[in-house]
PDBQT receptor file of N, H, CA, C and O in Angstrom, charges set to zero:
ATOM      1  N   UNK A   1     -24.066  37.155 -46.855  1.00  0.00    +0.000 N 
ATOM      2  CA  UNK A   1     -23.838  35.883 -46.215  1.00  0.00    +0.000 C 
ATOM      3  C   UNK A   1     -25.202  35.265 -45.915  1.00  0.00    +0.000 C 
ATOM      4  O   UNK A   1     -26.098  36.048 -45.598  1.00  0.00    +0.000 OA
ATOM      5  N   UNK A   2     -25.448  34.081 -45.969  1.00  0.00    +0.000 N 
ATOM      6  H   UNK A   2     -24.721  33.445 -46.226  1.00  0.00    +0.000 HD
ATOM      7  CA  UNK A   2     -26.662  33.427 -45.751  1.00  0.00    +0.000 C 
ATOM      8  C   UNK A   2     -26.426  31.907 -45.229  1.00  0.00    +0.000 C 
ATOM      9  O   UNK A   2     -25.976  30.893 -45.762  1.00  0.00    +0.000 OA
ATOM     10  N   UNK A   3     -26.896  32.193 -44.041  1.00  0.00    +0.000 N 
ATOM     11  H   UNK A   3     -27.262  33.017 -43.608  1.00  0.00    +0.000 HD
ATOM     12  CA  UNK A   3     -26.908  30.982 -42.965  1.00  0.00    +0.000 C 
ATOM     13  C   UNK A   3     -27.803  29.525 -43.433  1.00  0.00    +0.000 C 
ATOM     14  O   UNK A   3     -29.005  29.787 -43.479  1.00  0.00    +0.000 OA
ATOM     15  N   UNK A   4     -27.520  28.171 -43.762  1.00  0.00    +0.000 N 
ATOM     16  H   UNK A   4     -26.544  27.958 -43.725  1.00  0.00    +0.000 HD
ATOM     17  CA  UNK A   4     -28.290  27.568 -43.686  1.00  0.00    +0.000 C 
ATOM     18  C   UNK A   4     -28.421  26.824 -42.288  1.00  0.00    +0.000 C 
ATOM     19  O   UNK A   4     -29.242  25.930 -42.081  1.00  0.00    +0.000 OA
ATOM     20  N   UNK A   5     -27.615  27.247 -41.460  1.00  0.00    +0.000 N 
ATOM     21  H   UNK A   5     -26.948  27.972 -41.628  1.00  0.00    +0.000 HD
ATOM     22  CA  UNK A   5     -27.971  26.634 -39.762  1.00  0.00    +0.000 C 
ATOM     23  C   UNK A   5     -28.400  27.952 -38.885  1.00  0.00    +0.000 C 
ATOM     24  O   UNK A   5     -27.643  28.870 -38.571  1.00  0.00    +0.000 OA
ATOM     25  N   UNK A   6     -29.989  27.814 -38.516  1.00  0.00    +0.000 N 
ATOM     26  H   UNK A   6     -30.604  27.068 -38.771  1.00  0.00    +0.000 HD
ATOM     27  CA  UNK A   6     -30.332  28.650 -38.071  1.00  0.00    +0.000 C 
ATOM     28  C   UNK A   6     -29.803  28.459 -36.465  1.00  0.00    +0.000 C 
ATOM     29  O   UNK A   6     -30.680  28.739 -35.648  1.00  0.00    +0.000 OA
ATOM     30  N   UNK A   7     -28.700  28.091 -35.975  1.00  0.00    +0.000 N 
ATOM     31  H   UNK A   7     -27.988  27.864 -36.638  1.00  0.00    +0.000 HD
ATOM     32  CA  UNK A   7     -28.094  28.019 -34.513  1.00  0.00    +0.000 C 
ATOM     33  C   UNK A   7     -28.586  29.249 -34.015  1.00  0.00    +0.000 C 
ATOM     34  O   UNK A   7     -29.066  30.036 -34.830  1.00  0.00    +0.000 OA
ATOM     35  N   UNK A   8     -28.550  29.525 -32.913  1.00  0.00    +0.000 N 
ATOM     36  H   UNK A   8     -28.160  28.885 -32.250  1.00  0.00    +0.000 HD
ATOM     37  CA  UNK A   8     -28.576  30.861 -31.995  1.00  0.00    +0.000 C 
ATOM     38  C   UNK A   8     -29.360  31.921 -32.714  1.00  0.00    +0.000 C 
ATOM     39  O   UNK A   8     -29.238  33.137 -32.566  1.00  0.00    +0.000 OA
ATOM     40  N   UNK A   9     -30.256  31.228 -33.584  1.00  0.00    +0.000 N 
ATOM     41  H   UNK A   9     -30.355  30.240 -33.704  1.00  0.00    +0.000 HD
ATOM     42  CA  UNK A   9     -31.183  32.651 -34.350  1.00  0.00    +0.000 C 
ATOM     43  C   UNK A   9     -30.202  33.651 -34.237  1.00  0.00    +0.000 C 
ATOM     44  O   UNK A   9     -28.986  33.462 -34.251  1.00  0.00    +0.000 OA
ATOM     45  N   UNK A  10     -31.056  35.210 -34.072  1.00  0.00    +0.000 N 
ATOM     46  H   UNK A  10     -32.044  35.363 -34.060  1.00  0.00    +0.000 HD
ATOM     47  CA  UNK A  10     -30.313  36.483 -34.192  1.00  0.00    +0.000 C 
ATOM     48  C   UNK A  10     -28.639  36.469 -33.844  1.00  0.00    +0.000 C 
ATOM     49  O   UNK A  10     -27.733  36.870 -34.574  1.00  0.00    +0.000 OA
ATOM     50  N   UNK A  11     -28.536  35.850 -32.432  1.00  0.00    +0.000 N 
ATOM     51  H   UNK A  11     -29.272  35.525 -31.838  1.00  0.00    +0.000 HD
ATOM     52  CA  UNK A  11     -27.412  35.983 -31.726  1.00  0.00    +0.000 C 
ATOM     53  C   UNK A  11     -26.706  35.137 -32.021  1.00  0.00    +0.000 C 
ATOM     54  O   UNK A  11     -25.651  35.062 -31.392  1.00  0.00    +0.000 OA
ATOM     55  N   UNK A  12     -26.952  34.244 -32.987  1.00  0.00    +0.000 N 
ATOM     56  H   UNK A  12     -27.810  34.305 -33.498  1.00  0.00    +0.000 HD
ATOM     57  CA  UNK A  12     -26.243  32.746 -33.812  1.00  0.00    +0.000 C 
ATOM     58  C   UNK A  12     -25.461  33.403 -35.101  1.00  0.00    +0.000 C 
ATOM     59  O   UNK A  12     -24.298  33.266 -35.480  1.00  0.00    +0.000 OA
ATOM     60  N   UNK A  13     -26.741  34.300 -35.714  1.00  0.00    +0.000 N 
ATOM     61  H   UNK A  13     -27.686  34.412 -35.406  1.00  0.00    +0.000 HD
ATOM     62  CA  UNK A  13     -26.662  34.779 -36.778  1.00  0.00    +0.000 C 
ATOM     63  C   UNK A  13     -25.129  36.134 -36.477  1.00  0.00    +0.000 C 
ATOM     64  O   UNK A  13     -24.214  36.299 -37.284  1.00  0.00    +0.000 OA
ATOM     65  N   UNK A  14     -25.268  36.825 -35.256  1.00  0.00    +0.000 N 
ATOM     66  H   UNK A  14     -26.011  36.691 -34.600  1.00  0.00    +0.000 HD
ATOM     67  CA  UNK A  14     -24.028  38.008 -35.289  1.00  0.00    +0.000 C 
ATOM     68  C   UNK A  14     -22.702  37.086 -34.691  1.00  0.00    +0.000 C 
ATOM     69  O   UNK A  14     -21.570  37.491 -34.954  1.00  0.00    +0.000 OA
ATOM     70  N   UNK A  15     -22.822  36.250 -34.150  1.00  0.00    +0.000 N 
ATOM     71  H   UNK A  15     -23.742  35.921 -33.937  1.00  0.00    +0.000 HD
ATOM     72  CA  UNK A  15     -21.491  35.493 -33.828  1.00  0.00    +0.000 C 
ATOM     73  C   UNK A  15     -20.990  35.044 -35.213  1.00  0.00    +0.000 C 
ATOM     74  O   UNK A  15     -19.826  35.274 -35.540  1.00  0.00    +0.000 OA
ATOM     75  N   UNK A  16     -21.759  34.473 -35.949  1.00  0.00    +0.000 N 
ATOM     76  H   UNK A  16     -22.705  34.286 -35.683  1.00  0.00    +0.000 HD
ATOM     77  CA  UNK A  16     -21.152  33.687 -37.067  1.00  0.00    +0.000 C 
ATOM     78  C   UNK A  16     -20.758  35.002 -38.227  1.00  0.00    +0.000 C 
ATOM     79  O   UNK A  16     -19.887  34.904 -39.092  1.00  0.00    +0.000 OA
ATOM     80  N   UNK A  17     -21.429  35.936 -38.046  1.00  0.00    +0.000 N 
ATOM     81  H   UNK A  17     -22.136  36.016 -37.344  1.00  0.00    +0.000 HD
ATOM     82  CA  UNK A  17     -21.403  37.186 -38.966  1.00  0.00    +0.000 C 
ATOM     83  C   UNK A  17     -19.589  37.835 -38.300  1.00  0.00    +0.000 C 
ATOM     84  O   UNK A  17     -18.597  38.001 -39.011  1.00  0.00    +0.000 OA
ATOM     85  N   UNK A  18     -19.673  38.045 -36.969  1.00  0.00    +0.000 N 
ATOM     86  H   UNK A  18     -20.479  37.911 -36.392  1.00  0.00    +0.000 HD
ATOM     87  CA  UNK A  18     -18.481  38.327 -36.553  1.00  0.00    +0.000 C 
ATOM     88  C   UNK A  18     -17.159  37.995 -36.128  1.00  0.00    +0.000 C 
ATOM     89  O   UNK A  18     -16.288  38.738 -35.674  1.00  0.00    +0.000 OA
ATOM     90  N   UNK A  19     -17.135  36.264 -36.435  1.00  0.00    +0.000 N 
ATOM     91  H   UNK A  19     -17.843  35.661 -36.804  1.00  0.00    +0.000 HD
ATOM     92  CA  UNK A  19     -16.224  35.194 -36.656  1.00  0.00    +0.000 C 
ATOM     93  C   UNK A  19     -15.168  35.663 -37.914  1.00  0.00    +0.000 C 
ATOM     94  O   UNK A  19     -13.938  35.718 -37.921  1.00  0.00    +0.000 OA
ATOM     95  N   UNK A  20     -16.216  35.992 -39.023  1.00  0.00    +0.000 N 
ATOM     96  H   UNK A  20     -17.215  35.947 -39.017  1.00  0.00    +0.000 HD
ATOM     97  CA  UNK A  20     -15.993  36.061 -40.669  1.00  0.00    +0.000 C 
ATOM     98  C   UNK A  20     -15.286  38.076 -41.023  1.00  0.00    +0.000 C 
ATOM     99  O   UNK A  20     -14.462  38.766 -41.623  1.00  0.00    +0.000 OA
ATOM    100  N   UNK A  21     -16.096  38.071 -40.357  1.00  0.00    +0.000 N 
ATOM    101  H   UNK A  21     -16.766  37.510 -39.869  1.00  0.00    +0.000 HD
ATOM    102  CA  UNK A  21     -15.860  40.211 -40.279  1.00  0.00    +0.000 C 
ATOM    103  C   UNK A  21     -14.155  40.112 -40.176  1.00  0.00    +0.000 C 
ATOM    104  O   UNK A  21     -13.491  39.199 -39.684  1.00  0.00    +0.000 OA
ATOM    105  N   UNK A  22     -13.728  41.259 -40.754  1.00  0.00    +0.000 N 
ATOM    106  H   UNK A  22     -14.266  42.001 -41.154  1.00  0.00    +0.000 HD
ATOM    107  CA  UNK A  22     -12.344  42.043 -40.425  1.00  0.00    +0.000 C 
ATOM    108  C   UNK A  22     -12.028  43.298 -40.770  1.00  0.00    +0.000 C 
ATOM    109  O   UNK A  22     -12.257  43.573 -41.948  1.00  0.00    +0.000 OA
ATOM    110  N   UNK A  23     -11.649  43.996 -40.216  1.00  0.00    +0.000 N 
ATOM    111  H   UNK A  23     -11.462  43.773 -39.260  1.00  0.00    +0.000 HD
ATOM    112  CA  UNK A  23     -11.069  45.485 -40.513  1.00  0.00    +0.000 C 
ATOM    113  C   UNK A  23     -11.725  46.410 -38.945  1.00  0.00    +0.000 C 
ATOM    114  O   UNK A  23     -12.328  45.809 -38.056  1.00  0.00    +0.000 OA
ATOM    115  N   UNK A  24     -11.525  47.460 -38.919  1.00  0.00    +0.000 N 
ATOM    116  H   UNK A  24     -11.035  47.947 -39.641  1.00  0.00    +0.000 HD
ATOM    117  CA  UNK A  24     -11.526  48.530 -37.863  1.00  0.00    +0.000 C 
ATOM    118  C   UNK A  24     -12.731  48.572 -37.178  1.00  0.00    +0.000 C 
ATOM    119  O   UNK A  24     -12.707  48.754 -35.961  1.00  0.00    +0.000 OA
ATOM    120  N   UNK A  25     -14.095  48.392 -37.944  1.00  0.00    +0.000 N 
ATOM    121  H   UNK A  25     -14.114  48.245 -38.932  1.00  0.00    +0.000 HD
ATOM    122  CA  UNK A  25     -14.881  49.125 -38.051  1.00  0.00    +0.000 C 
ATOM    123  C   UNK A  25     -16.309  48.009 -38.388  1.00  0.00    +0.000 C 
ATOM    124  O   UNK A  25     -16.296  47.410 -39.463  1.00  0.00    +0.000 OA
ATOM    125  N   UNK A  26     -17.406  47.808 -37.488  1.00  0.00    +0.000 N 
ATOM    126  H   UNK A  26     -17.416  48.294 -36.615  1.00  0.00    +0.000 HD
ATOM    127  CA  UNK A  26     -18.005  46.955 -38.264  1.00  0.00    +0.000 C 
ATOM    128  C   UNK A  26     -19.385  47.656 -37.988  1.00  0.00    +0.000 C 
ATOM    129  O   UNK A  26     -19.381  48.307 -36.944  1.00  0.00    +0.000 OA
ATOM    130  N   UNK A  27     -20.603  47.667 -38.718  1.00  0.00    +0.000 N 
ATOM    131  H   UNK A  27     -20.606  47.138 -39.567  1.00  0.00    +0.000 HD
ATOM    132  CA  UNK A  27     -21.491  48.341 -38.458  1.00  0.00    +0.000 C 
ATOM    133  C   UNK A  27     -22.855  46.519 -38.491  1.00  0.00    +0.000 C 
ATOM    134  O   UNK A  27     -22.661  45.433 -39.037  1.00  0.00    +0.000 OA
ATOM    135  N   UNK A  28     -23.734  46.876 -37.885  1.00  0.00    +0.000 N 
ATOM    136  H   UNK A  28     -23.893  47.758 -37.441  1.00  0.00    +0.000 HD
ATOM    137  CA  UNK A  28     -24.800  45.927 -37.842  1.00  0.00    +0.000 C 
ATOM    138  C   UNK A  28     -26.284  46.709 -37.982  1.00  0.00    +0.000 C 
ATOM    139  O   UNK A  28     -26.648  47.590 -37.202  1.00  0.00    +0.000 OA
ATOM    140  N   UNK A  29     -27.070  46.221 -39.124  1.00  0.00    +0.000 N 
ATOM    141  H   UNK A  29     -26.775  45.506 -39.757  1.00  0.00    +0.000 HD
ATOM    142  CA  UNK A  29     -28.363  46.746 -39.023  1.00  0.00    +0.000 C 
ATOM    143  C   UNK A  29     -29.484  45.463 -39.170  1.00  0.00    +0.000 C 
ATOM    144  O   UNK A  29     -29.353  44.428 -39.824  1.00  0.00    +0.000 OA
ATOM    145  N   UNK A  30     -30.369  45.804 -38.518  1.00  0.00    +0.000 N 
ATOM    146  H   UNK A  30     -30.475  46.645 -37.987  1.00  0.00    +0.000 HD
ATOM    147  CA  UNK A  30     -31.595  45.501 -38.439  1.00  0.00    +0.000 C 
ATOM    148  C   UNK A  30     -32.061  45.108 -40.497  1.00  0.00    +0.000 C 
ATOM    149  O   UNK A  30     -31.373  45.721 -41.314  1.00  0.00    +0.000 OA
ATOM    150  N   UNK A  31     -32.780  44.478 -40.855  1.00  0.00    +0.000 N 
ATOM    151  H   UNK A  31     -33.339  43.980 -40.192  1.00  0.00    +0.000 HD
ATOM    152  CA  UNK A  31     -32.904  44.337 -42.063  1.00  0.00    +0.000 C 
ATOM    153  C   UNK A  31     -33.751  45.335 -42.484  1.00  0.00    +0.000 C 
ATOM    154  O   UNK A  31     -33.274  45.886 -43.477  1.00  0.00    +0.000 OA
ATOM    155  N   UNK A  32     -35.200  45.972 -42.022  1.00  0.00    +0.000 N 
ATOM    156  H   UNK A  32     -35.587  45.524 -41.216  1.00  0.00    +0.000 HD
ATOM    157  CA  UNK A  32     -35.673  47.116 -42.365  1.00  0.00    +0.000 C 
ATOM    158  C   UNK A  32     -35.249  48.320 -42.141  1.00  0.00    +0.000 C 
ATOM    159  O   UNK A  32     -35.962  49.293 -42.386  1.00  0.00    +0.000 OA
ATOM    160  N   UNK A  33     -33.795  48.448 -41.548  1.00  0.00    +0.000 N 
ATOM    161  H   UNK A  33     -33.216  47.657 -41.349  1.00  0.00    +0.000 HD
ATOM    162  CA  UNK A  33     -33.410  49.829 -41.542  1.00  0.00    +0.000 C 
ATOM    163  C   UNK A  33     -32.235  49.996 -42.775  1.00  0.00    +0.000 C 
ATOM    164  O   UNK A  33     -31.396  49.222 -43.236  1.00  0.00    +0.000 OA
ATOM    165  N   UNK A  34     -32.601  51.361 -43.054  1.00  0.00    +0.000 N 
ATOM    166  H   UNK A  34     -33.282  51.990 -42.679  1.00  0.00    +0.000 HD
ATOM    167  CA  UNK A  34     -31.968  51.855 -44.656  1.00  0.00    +0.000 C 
ATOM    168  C   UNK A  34     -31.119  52.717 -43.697  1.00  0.00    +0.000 C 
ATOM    169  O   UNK A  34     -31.672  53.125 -42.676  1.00  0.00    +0.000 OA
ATOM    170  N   UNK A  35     -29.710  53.061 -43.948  1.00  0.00    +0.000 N 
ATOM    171  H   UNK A  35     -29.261  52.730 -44.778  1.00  0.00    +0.000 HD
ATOM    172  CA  UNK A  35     -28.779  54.289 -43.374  1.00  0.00    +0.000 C 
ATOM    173  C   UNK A  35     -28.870  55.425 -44.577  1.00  0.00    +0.000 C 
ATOM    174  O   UNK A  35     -28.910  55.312 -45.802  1.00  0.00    +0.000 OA
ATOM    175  N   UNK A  36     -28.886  56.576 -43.681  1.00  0.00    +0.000 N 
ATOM    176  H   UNK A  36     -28.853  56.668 -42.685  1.00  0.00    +0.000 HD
ATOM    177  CA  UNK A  36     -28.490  57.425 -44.960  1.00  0.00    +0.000 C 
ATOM    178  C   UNK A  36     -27.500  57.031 -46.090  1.00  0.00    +0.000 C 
ATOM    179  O   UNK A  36     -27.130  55.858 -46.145  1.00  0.00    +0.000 OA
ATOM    180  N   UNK A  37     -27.158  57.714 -46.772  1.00  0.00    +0.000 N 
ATOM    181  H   UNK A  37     -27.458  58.667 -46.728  1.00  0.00    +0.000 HD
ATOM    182  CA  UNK A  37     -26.161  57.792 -47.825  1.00  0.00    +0.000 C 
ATOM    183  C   UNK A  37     -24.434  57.921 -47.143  1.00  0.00    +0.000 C 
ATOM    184  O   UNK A  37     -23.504  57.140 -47.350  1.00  0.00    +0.000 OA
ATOM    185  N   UNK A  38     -24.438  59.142 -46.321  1.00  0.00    +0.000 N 
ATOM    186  H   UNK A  38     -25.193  59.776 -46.153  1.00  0.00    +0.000 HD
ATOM    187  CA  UNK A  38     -23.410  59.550 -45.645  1.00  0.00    +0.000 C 
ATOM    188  C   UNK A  38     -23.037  58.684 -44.358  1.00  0.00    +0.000 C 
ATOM    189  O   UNK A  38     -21.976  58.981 -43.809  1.00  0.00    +0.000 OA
ATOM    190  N   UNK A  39     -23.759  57.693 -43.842  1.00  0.00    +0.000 N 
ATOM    191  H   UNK A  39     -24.621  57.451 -44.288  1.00  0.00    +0.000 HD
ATOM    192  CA  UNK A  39     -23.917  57.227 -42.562  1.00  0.00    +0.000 C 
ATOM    193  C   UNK A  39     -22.644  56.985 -42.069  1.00  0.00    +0.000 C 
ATOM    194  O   UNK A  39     -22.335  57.254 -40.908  1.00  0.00    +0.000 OA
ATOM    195  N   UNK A  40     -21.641  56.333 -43.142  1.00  0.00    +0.000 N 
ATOM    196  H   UNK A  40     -21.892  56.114 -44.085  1.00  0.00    +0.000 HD
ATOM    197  CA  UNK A  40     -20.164  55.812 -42.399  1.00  0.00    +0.000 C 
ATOM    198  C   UNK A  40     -19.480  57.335 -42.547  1.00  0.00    +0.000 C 
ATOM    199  O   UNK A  40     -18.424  57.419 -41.921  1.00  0.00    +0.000 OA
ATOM    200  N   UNK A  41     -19.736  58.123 -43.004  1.00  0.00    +0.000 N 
ATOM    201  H   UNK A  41     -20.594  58.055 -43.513  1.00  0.00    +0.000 HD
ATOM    202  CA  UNK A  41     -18.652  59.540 -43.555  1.00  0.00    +0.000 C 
ATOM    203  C   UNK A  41     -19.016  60.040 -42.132  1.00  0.00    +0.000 C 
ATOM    204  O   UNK A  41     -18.182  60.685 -41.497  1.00  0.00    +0.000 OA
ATOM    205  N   UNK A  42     -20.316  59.744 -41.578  1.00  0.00    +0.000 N 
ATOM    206  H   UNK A  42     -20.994  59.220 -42.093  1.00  0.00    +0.000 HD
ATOM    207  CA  UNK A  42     -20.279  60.482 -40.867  1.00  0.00    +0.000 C 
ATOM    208  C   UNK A  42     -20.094  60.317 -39.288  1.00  0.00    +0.000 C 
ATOM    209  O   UNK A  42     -19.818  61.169 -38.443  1.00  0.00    +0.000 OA
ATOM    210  N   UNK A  43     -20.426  58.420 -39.115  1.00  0.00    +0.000 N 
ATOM    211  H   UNK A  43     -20.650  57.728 -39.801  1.00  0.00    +0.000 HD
ATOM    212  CA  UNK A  43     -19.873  58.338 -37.674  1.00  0.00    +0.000 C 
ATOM    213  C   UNK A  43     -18.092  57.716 -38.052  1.00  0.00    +0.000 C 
ATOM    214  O   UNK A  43     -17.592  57.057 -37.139  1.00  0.00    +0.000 OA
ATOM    215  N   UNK A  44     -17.508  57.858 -38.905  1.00  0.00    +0.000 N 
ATOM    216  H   UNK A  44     -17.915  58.393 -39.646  1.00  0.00    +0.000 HD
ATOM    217  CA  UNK A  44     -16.173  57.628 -38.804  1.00  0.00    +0.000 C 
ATOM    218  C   UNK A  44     -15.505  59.072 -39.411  1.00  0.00    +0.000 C 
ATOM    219  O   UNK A  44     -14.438  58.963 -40.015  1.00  0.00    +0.000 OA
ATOM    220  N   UNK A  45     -15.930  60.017 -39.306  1.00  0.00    +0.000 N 
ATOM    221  H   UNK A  45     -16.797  60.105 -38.815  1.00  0.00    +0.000 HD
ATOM    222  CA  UNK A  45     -15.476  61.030 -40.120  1.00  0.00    +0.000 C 
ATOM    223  C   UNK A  45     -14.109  61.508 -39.871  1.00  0.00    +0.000 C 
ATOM    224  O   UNK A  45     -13.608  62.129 -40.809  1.00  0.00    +0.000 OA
ATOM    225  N   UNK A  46     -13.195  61.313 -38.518  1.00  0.00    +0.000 N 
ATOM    226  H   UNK A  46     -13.602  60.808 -37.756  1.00  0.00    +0.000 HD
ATOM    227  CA  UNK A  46     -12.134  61.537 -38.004  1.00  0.00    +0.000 C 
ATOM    228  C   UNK A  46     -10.928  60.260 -39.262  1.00  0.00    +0.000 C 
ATOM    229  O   UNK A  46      -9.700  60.245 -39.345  1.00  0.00    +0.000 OA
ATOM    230  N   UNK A  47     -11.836  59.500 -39.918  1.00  0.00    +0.000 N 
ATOM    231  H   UNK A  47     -12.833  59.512 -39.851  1.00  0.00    +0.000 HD
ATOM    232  CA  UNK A  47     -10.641  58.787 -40.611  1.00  0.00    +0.000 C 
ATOM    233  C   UNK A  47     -11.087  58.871 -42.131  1.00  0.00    +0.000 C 
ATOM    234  O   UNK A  47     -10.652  57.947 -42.818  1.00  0.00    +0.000 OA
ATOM    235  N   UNK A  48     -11.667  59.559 -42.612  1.00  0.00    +0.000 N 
ATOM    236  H   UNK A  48     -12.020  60.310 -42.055  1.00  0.00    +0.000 HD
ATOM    237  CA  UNK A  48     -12.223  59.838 -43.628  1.00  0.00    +0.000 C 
ATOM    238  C   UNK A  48     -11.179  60.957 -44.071  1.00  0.00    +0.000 C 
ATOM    239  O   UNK A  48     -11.064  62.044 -43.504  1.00  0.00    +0.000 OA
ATOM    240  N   UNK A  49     -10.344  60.477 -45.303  1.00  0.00    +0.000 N 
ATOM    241  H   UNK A  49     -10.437  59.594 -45.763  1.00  0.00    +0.000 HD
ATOM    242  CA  UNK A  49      -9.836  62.134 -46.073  1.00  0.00    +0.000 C 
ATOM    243  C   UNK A  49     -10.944  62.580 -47.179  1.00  0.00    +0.000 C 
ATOM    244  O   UNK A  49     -11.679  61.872 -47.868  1.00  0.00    +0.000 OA
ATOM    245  N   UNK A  50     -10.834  63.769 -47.124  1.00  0.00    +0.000 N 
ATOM    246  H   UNK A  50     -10.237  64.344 -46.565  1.00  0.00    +0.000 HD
ATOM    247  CA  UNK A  50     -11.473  64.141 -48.481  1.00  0.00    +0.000 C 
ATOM    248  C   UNK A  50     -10.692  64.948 -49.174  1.00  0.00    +0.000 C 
ATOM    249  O   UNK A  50      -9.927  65.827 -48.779  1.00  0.00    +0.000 OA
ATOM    250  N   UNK A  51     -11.177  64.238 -51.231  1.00  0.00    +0.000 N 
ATOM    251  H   UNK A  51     -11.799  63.524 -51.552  1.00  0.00    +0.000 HD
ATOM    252  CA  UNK A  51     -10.189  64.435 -51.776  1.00  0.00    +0.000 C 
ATOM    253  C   UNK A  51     -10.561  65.541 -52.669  1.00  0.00    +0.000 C 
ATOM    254  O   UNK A  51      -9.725  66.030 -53.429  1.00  0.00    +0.000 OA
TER     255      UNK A  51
C-alpha cells in the first residue's frame, strides 16, 4: 500500500493501514526490520496445523 497523503505521518500511515486490514491477526513492522522465516508459525502457533 502506498500513501500519497502523508496525513498523520506514522500514526496517519497505521490508521489508514488498519481501516483496509482484515482477518484475526495483524502484525506491523518497522521498515528495517526483517522477521525470521518462522515468525507467524511461531507467535500464532496454537492455530497453525501441521501437515
Amino acid at each position: 500500500m502506498h500513501r500519497t497523503n502523508r496525513a498523520g505521518f506514522k500514526a496517519g500511515a497505521l490508521k489508514d493501514g488498519l481501516d483496509k486490514a482484515s482477518g484475526e491477526f495483524i502484525a506491523i513492522f518497522d521498515a528495517d526490520f526483517v522477521p525470521d522465516p518462522d515468525f507467524c508459525a511461531r507467535l500464532c502457533h496454537f492455530s497453525v496445523q501441521k501437515r
